[in-house]
C-alpha positions as CSV (number, residue, x, y, z in Angstrom):
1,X,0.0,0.0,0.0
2,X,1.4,3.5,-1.1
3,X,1.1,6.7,1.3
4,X,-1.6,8.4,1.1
5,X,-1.9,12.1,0.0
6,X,-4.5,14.0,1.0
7,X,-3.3,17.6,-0.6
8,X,0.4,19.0,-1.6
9,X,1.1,19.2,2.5
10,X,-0.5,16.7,4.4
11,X,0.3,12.6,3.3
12,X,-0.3,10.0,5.8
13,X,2.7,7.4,5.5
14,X,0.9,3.9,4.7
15,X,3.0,3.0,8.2
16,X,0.8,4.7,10.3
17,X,-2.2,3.0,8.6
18,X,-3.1,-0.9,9.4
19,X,-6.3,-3.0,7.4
20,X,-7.6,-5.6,8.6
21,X,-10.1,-7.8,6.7
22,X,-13.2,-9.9,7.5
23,X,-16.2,-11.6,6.0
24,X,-18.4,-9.7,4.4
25,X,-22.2,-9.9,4.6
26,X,-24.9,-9.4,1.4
27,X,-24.7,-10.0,-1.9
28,X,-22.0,-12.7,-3.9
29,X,-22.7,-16.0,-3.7
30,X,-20.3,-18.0,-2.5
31,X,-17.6,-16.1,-3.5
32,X,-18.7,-13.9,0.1
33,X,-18.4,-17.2,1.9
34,X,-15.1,-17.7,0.4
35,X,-12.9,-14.4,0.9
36,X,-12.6,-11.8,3.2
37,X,-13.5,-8.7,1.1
38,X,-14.9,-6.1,4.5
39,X,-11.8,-3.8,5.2
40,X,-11.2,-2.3,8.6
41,X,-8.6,1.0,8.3
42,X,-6.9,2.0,11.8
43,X,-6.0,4.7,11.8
44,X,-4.2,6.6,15.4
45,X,-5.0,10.2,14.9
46,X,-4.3,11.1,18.5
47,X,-0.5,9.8,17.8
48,X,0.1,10.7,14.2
49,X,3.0,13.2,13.5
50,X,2.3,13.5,10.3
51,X,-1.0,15.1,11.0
52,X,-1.0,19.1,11.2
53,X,-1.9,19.7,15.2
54,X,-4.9,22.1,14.4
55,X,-6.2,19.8,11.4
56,X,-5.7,16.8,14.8
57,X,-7.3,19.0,16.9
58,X,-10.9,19.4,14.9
59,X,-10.8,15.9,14.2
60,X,-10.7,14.9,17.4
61,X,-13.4,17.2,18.2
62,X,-15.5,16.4,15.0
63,X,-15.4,12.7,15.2
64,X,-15.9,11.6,18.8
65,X,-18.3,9.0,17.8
66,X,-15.7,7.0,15.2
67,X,-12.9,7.4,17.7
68,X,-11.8,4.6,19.9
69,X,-11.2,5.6,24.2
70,X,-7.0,5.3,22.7
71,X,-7.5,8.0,19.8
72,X,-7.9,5.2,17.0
73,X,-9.9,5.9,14.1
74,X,-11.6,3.2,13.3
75,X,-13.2,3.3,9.4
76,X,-15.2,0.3,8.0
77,X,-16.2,-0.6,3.9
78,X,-18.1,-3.3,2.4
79,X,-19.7,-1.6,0.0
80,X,-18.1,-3.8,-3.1
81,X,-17.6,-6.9,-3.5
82,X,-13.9,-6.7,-3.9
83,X,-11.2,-6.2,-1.4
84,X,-9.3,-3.8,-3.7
85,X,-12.3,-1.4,-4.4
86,X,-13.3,-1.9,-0.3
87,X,-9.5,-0.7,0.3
88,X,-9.8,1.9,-2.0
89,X,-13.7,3.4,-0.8
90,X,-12.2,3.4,2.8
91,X,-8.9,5.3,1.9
92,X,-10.9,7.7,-0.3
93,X,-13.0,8.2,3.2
94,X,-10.2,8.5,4.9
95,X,-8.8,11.7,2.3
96,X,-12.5,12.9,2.2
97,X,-12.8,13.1,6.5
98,X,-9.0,14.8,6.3
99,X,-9.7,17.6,4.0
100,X,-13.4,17.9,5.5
101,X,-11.7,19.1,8.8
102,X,-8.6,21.1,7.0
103,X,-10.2,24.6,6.8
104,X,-11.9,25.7,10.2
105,X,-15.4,26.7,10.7
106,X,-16.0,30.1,10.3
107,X,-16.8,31.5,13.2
108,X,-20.6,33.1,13.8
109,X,-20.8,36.8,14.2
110,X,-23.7,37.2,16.8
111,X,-26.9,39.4,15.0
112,X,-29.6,40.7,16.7
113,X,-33.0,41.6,14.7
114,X,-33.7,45.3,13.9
115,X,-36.2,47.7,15.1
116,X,-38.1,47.5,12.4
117,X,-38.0,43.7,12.9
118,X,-39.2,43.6,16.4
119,X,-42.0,46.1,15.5
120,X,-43.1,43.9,12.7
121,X,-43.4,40.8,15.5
122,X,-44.8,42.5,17.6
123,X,-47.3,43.9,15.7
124,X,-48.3,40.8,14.7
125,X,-48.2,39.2,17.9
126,X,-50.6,42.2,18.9
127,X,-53.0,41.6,15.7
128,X,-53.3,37.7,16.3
129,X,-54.2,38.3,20.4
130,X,-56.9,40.7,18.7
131,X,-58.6,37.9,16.5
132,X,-58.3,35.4,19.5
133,X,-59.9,37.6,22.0
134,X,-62.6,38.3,19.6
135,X,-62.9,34.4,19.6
136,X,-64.1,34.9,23.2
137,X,-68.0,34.1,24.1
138,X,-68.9,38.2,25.6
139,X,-69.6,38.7,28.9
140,X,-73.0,38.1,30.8
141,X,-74.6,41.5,31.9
């Protein structure tokens, strides 16, 4: 397996990556009872050095929920029926999480509605209390 590059700065070294491979369920005939086409990438985010620290930083953040209690990324294909295309798909997932978390958010600039905006509600506010209350059976003399 060759390194993988994500972008001209960041390439993972195909030493920090490890596959495993299983069965996989679905579709194929016996050919699925046969082989062991599911791939399962590991890959240690927390101790990579060739990841940039603020690129680490929102991964760790943004993916919690794939992240093992050690910092292991754990990333899963059985989408084809080959092991080379399954290798592929999760390596292509791999590139697509990297560069998904290589620009940070930008950051929300808090707004607050105008006057003419909070006149507007509440004049509406004011007209819908008017229908409701005329709704209201009048009062006994």
């Amino acid at each position: 397996m060759d390194d993988l590059r994500i972008d001209d700065r960041i390439v993972i070294p195909a030493s920090e990556l490890q596959l495993s491979f299983s069965r996989s369920g679905g579709p194929g005939g016996q050919h699925v009872n046969t082989t062991d086409t599911r791939v399962r990438l590991h890959f240690d985010l927390l101790g990579s050095p060739s990841m940039p620290p603020a690129i680490k930083q929102r991964m760790l953040e943004g993916l919690r929920a794939r992240l093992t209690s050690e910092g292991i990324l754990v990333l899963t294909s059985d989408r084809f029926r080959s092991r080379h295309r399954n290798i592929e798909d999760v390596l292509e997932r791999l590139a697509a999480l990297v560069r998904e978390h290589r620009q940070a958010p930008r950051l929300r600039r808090p707004t607050a509605p105008s006057k003419g905006a909070q006149r507007r509600r509440l004049d509406g506010k004011k007209k819908r209390a008017a229908v409701k209350e005329g709704r209201k059976r009048p009062p006994e003399d």
